[in-house]
Chimera marker file (.cmm) of the C-alpha trace (Angstrom):
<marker_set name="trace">
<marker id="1" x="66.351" y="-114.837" z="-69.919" r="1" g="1" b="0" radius="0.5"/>
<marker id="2" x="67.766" y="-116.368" z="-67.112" r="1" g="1" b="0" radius="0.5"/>
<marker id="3" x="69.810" y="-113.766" z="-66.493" r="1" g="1" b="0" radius="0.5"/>
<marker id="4" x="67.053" y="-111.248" z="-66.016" r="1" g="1" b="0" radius="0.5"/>
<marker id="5" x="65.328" y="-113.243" z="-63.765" r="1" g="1" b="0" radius="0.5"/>
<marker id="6" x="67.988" y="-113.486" z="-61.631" r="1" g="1" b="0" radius="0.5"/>
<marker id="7" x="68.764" y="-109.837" z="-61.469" r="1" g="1" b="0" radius="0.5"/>
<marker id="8" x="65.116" y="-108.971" z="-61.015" r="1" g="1" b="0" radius="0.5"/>
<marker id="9" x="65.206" y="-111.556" z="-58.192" r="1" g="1" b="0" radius="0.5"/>
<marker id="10" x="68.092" y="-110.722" z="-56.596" r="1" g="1" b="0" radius="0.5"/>
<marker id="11" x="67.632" y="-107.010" z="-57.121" r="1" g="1" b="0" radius="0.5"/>
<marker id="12" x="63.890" y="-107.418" z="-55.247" r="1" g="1" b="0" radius="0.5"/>
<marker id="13" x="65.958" y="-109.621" z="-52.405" r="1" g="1" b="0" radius="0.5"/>
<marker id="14" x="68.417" y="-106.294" z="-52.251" r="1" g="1" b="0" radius="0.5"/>
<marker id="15" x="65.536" y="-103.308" z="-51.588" r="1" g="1" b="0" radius="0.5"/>
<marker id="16" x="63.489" y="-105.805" z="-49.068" r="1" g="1" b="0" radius="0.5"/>
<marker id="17" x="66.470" y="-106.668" z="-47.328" r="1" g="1" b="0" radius="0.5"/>
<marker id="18" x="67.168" y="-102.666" z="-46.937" r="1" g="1" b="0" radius="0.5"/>
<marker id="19" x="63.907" y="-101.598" z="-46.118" r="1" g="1" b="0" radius="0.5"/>
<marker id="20" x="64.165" y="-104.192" z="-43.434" r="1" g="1" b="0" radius="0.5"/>
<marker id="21" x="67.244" y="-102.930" z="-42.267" r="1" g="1" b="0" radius="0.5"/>
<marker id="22" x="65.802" y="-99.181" z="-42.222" r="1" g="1" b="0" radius="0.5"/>
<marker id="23" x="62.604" y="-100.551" z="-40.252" r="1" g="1" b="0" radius="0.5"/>
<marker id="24" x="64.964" y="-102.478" z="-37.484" r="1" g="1" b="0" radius="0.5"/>
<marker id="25" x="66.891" y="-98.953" z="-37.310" r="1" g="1" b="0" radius="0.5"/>
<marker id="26" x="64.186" y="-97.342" z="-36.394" r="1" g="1" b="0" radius="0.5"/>
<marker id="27" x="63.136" y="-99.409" z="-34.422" r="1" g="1" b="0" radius="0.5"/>
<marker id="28" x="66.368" y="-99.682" z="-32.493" r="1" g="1" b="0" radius="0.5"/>
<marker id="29" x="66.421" y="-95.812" z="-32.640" r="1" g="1" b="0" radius="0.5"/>
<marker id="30" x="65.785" y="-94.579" z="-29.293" r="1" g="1" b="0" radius="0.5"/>
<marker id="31" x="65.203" y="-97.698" z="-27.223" r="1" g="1" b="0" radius="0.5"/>
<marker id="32" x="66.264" y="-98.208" z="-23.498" r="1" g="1" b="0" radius="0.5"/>
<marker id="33" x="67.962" y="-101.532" z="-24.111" r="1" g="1" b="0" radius="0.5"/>
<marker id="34" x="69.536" y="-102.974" z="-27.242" r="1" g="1" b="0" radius="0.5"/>
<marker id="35" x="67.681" y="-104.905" z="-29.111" r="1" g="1" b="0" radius="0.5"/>
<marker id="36" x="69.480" y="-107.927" z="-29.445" r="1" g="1" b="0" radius="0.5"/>
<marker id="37" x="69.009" y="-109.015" z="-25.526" r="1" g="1" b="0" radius="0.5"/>
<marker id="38" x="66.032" y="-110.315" z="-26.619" r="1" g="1" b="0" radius="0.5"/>
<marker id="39" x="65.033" y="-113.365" z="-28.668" r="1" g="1" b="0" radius="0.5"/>
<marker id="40" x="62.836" y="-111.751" z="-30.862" r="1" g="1" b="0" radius="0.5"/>
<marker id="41" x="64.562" y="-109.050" z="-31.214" r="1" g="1" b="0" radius="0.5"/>
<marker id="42" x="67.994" y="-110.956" z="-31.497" r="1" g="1" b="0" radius="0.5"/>
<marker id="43" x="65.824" y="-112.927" z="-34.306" r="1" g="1" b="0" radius="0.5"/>
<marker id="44" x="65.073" y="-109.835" z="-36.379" r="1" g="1" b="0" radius="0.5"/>
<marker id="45" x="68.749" y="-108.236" z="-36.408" r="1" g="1" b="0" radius="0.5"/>
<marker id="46" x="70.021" y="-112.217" z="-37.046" r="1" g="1" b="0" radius="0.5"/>
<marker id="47" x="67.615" y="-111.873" z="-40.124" r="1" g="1" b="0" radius="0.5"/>
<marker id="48" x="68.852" y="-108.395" z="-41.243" r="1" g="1" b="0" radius="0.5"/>
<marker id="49" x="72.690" y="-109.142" z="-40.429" r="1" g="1" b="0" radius="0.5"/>
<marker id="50" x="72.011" y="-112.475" z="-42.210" r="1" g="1" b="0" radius="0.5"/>
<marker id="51" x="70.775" y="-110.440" z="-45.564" r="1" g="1" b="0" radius="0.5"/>
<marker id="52" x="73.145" y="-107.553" z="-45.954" r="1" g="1" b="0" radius="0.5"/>
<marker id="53" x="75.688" y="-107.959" z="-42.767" r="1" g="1" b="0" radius="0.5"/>
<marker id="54" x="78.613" y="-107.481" z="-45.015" r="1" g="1" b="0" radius="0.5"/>
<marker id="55" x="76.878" y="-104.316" z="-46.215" r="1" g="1" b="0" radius="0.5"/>
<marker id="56" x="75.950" y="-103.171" z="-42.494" r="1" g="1" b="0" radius="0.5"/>
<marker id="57" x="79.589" y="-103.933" z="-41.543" r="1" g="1" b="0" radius="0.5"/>
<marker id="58" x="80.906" y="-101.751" z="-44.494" r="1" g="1" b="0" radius="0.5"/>
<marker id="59" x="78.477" y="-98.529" z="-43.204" r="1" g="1" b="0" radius="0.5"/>
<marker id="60" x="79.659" y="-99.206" z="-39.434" r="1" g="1" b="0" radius="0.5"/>
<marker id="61" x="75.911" y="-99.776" z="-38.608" r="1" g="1" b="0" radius="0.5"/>
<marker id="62" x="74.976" y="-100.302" z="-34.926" r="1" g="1" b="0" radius="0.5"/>
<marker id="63" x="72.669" y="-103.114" z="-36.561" r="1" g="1" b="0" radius="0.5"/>
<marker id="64" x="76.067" y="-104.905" z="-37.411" r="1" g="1" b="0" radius="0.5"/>
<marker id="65" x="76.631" y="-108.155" z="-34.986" r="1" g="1" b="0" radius="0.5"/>
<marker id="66" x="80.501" y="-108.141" z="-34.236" r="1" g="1" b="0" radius="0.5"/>
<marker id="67" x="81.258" y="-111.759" z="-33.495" r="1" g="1" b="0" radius="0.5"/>
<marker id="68" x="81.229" y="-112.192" z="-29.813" r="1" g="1" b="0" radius="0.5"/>
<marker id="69" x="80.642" y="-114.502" z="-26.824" r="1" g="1" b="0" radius="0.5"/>
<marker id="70" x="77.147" y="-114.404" z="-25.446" r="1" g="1" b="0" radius="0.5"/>
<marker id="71" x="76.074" y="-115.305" z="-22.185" r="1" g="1" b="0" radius="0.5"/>
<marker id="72" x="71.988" y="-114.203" z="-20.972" r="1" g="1" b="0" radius="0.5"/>
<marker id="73" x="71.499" y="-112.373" z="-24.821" r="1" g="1" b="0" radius="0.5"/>
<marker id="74" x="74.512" y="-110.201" z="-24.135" r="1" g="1" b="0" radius="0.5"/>
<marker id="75" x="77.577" y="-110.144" z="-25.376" r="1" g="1" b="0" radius="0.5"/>
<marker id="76" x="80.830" y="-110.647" z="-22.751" r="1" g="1" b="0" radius="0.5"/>
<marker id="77" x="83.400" y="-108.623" z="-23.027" r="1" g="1" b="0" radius="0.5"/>
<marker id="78" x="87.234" y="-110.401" z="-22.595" r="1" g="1" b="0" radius="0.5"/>
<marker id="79" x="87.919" y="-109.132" z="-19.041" r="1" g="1" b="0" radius="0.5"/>
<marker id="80" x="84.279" y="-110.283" z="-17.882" r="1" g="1" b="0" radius="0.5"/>
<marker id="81" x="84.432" y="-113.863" z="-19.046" r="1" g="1" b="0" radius="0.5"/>
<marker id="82" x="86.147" y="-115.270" z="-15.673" r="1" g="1" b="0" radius="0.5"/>
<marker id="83" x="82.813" y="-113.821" z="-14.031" r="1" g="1" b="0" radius="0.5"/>
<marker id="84" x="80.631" y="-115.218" z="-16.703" r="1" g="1" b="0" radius="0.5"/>
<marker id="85" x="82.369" y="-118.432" z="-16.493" r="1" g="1" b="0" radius="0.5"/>
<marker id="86" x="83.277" y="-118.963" z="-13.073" r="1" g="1" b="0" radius="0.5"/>
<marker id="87" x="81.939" y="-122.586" z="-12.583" r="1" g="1" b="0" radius="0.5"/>
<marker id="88" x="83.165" y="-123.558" z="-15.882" r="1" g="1" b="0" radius="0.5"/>
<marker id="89" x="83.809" y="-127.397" z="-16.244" r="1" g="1" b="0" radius="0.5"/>
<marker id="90" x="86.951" y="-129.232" z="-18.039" r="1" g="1" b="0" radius="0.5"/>
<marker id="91" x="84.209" y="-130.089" z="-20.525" r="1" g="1" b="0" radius="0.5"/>
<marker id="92" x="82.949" y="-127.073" z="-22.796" r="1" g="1" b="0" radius="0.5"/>
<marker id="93" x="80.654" y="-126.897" z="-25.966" r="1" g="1" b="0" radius="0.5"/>
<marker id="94" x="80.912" y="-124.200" z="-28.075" r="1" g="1" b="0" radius="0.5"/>
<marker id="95" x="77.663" y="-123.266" z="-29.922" r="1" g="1" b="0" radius="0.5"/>
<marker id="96" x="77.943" y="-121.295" z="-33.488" r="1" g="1" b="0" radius="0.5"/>
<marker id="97" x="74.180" y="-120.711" z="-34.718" r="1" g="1" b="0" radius="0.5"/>
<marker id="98" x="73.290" y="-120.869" z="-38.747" r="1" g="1" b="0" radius="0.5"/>
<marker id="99" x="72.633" y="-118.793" z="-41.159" r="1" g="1" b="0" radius="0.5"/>
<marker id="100" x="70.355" y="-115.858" z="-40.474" r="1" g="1" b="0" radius="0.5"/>
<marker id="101" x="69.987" y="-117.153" z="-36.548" r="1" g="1" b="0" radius="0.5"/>
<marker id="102" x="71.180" y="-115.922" z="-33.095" r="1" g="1" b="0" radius="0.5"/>
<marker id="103" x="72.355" y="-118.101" z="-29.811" r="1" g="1" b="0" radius="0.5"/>
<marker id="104" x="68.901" y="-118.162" z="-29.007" r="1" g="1" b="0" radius="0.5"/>
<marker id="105" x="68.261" y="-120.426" z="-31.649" r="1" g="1" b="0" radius="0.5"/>
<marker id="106" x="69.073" y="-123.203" z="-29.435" r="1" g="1" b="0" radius="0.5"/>
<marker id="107" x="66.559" y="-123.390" z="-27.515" r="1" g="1" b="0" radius="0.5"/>
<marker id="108" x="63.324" y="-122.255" z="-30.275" r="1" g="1" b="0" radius="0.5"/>
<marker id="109" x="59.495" y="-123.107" z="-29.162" r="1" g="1" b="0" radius="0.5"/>
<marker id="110" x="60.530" y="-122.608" z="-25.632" r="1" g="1" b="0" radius="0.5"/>
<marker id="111" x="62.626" y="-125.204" z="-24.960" r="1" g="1" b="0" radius="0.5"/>
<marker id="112" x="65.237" y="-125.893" z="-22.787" r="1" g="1" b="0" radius="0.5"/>
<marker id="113" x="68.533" y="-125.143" z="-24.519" r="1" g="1" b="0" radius="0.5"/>
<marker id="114" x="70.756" y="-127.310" z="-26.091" r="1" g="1" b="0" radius="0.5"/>
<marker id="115" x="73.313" y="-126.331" z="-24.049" r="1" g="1" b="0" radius="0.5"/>
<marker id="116" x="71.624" y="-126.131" z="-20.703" r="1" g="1" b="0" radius="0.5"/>
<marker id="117" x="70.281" y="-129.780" z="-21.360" r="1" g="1" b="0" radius="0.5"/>
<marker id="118" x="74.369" y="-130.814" z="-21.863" r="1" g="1" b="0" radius="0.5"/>
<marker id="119" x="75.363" y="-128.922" z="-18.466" r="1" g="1" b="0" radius="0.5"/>
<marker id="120" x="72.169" y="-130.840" z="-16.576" r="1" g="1" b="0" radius="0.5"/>
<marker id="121" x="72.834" y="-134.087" z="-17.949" r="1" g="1" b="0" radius="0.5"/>
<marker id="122" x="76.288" y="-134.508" z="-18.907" r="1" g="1" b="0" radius="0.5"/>
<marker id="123" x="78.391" y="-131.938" z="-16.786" r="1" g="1" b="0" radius="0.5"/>
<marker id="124" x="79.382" y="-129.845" z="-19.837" r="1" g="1" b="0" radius="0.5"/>
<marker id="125" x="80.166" y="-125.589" z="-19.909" r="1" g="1" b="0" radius="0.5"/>
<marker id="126" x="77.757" y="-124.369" z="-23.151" r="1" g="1" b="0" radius="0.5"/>
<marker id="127" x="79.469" y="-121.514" z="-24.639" r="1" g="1" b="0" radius="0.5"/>
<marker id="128" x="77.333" y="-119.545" z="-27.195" r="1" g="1" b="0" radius="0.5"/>
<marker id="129" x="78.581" y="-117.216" z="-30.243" r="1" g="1" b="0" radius="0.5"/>
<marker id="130" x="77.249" y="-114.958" z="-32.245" r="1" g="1" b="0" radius="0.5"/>
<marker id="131" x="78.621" y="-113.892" z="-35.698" r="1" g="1" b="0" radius="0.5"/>
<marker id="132" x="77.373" y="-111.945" z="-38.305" r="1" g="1" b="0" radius="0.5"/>
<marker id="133" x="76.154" y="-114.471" z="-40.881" r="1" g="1" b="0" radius="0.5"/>
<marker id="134" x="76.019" y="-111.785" z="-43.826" r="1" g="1" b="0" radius="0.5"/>
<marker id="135" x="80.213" y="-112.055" z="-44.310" r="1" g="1" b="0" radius="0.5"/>
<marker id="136" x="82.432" y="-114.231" z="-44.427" r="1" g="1" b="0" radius="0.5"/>
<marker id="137" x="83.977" y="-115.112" z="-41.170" r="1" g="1" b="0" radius="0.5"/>
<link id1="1" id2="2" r="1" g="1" b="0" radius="0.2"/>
<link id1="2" id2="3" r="1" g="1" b="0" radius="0.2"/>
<link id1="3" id2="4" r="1" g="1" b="0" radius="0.2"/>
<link id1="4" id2="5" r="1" g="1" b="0" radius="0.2"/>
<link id1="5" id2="6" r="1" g="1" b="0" radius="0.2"/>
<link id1="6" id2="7" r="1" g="1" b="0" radius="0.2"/>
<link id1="7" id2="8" r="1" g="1" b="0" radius="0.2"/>
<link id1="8" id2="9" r="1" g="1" b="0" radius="0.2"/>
<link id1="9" id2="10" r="1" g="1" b="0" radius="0.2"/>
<link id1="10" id2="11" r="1" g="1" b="0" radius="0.2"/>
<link id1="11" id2="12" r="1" g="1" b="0" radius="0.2"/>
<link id1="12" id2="13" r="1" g="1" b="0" radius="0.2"/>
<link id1="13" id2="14" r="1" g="1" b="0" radius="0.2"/>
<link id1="14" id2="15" r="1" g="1" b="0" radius="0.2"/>
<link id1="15" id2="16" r="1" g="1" b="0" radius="0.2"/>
<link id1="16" id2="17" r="1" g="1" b="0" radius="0.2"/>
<link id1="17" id2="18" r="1" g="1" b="0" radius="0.2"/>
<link id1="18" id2="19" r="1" g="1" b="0" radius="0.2"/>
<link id1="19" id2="20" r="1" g="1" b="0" radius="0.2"/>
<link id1="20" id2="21" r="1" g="1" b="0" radius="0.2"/>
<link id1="21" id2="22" r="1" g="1" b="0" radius="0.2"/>
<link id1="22" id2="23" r="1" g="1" b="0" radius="0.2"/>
<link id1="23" id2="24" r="1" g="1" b="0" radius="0.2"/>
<link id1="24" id2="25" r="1" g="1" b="0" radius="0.2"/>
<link id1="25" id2="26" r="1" g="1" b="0" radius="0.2"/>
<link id1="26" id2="27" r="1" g="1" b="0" radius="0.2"/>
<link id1="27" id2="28" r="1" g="1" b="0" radius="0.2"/>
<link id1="28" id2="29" r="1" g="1" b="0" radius="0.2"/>
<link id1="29" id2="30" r="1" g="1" b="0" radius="0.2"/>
<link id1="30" id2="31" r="1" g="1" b="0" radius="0.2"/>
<link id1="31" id2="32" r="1" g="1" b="0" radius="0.2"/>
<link id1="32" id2="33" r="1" g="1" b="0" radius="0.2"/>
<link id1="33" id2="34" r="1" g="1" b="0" radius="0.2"/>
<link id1="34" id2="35" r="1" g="1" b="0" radius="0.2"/>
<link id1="35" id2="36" r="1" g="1" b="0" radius="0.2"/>
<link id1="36" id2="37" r="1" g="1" b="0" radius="0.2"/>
<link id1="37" id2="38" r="1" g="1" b="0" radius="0.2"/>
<link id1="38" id2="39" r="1" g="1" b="0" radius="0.2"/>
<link id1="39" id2="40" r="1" g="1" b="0" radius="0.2"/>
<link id1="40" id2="41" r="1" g="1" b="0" radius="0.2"/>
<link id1="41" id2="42" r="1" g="1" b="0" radius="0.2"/>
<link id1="42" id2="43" r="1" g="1" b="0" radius="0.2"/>
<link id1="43" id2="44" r="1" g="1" b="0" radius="0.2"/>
<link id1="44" id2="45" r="1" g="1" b="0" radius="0.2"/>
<link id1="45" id2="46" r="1" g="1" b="0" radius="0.2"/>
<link id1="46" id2="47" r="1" g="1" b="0" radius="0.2"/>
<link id1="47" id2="48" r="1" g="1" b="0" radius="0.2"/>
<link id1="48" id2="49" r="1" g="1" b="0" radius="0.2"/>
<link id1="49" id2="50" r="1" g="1" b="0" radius="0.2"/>
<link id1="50" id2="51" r="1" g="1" b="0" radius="0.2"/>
<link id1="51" id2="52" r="1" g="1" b="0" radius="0.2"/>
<link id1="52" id2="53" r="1" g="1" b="0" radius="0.2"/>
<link id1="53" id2="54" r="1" g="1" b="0" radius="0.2"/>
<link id1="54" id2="55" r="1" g="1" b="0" radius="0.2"/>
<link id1="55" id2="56" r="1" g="1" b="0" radius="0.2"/>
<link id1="56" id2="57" r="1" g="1" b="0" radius="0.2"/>
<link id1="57" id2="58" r="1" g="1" b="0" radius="0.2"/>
<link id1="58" id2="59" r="1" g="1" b="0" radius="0.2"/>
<link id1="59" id2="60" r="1" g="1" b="0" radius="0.2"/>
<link id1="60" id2="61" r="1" g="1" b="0" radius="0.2"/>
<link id1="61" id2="62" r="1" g="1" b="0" radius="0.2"/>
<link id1="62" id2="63" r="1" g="1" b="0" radius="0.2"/>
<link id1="63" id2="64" r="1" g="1" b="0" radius="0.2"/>
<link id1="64" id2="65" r="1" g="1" b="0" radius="0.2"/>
<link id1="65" id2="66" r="1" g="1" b="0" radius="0.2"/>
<link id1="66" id2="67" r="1" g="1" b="0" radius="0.2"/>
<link id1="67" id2="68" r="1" g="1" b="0" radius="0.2"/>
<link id1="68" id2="69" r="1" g="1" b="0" radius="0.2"/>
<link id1="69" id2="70" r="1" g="1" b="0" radius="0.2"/>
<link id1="70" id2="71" r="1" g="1" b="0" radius="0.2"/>
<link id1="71" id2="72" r="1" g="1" b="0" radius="0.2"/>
<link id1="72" id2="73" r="1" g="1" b="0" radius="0.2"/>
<link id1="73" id2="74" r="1" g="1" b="0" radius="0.2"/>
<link id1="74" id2="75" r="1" g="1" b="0" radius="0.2"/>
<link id1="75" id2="76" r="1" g="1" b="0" radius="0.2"/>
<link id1="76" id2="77" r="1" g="1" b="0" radius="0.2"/>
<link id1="77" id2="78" r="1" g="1" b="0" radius="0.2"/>
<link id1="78" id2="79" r="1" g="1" b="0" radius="0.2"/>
<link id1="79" id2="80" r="1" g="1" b="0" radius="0.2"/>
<link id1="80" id2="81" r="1" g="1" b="0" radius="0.2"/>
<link id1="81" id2="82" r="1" g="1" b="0" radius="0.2"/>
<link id1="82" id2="83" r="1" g="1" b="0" radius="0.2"/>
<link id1="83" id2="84" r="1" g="1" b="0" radius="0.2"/>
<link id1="84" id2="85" r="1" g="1" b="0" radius="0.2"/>
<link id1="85" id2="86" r="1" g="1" b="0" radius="0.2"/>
<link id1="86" id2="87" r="1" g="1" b="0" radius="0.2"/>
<link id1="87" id2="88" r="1" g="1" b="0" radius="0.2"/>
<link id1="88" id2="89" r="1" g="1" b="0" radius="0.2"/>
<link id1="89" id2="90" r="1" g="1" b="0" radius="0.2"/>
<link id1="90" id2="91" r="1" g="1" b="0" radius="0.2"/>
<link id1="91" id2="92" r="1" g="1" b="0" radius="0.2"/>
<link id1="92" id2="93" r="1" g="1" b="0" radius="0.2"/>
<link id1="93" id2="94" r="1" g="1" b="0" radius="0.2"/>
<link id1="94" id2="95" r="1" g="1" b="0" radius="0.2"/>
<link id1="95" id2="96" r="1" g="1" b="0" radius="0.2"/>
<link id1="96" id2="97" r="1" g="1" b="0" radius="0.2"/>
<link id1="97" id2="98" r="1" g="1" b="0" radius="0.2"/>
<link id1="98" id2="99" r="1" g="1" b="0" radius="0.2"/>
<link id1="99" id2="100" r="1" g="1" b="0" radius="0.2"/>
<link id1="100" id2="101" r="1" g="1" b="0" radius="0.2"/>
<link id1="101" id2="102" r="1" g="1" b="0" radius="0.2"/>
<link id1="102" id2="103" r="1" g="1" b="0" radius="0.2"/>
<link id1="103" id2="104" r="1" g="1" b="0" radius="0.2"/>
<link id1="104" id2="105" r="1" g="1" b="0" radius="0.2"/>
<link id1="105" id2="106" r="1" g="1" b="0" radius="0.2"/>
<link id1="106" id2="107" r="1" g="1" b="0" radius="0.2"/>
<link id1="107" id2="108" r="1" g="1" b="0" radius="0.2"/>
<link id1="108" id2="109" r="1" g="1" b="0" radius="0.2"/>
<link id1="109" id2="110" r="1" g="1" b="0" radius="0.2"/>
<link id1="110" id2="111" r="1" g="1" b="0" radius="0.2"/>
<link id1="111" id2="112" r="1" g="1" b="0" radius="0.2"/>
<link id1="112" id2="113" r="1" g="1" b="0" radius="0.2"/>
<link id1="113" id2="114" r="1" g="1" b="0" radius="0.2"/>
<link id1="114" id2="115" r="1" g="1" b="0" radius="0.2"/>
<link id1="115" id2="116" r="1" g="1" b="0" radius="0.2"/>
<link id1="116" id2="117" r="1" g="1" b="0" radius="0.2"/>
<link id1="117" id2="118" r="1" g="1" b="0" radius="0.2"/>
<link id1="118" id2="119" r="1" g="1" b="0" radius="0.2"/>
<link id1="119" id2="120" r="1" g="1" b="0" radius="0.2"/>
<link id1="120" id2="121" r="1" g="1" b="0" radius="0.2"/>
<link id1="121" id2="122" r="1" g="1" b="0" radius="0.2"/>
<link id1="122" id2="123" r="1" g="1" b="0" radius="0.2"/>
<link id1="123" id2="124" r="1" g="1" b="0" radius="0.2"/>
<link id1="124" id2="125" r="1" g="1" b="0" radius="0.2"/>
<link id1="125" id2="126" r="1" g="1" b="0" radius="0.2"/>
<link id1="126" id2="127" r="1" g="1" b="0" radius="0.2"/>
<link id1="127" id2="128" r="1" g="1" b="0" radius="0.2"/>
<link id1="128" id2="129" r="1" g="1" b="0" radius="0.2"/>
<link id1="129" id2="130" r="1" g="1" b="0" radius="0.2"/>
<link id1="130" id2="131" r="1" g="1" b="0" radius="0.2"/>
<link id1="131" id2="132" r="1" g="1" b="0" radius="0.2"/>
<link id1="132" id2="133" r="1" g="1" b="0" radius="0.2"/>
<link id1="133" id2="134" r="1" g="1" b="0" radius="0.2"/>
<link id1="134" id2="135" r="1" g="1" b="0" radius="0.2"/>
<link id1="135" id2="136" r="1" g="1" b="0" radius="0.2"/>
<link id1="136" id2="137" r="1" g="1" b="0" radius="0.2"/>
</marker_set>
């Protein structure tokens, strides 16, 4: 019994995860700018990468979040981060979100960062990631 309930469960999990992850490619489908720039939209491909990442990863999806160094909901490529990071301080902080989040979870209900609090108050350089919670890493 148990059994069955767990591959009913997880087998329910599986098609709402994909039809979320055919919605959000639609969605992204034909946009101006990507989608994850934005914390909402950041929030729903966190959620989708989150679910079936290691699957999105395996089909070379554009929904897939490559683990990268974000800075203003983008991610910075190697030869930009001396620009990104030009008044960097001997003190950094490196921020790696949760499960099924994005750098932007941080700062939720509109507050002030976590990081941007440290660099006010304490004289610290935040440095955000973003991985793709569905694999491992």
């Amino acid at each position: 019994m148990h059994d069955e309930i767990a591959r009913r469960t997880y087998g329910g999990l599986r098609a709402a995860a994909g039809a979320a992850g055919g919605l959000a490619s639609r969605a992204v489908a034909g946009r101006g700018g990507p989608l994850s720039t934005s914390p909402r939209g950041a929030a729903v491909l966190g959620a989708v990468n989150g679910l079936i990442g290691d699957a999105l990863e395996r089909e070379q999806s554009a929904l897939q979040e490559p683990m990268s160094i974000r800075a203003g909901g983008r991610a910075i490529a190697p030869a930009e981060l001396g620009a990104a990071f030009a008044g960097v301080s001997p003190r950094i902080v490196v921020f790696a979100h949760g499960l099924m989040e994005t750098e932007f979870s941080w700062g939720l209900g509109g507050h002030e960062p976590y990081g941007e609090r440290l660099r006010e108050e304490l004289g610290y350089t935040p440095v955000y990631v973003r991985y793709n919670t569905g694999r491992h890493i």
